[in-house]
C-alpha positions, 0 to 999 in steps of 0.5 A: 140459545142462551147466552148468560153474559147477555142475562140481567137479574131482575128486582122487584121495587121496594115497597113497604108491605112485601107478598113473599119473603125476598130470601133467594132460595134454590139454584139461580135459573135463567130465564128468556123469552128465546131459551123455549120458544121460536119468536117470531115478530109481525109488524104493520107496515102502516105502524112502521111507516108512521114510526119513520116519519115520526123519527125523521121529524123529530130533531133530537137524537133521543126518541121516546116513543111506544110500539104497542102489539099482542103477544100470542102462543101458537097452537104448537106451543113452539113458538111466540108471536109478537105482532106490532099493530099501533104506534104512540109517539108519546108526550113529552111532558 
């Protein structure tokens, strides 16, 4: 489904030397992952174990960590495979 409240524009970070010229051009379109596709989302239950655990020992209520996985189109081309399969907890500095 698409929903357009929940759609945010996207910018490039500024740099010095740009590849195209930034003037929008054209109608705006929108653009999500779900307005094609059927996703579908896999994790491992070792991956999701170690994230809990990490988590409940963890004492701050903020938690910057990273879940890492492949993103995969299937045969079809209906739909969208996510599939979670490591788990970083990150540095703090």
């Amino acid at each position: 489904r698409f929903v357009s409240e929940r759609m945010v524009p996207f910018s490039f970070p500024l740099a010095k030397c740009a590849l195209w010229d930034p003037v929008p051009m054209g109608d705006v379109i929108g653009s999500h992952i779900t307005y094609y596709r059927n996703p579908k989302l896999s994790m491992m239950e070792k991956t999701l174990r170690l994230a809990y655990r990490h988590a409940k020992q963890n004492e701050k209520k903020l938690l910057s960590c990273f879940l890492l996985g492949t993103l995969a189109v299937d045969e079809a081309g209906e739909g969208i495979m996510l599939t979670i399969d490591r788990f970083d907890p990150g540095r703090e500095v």
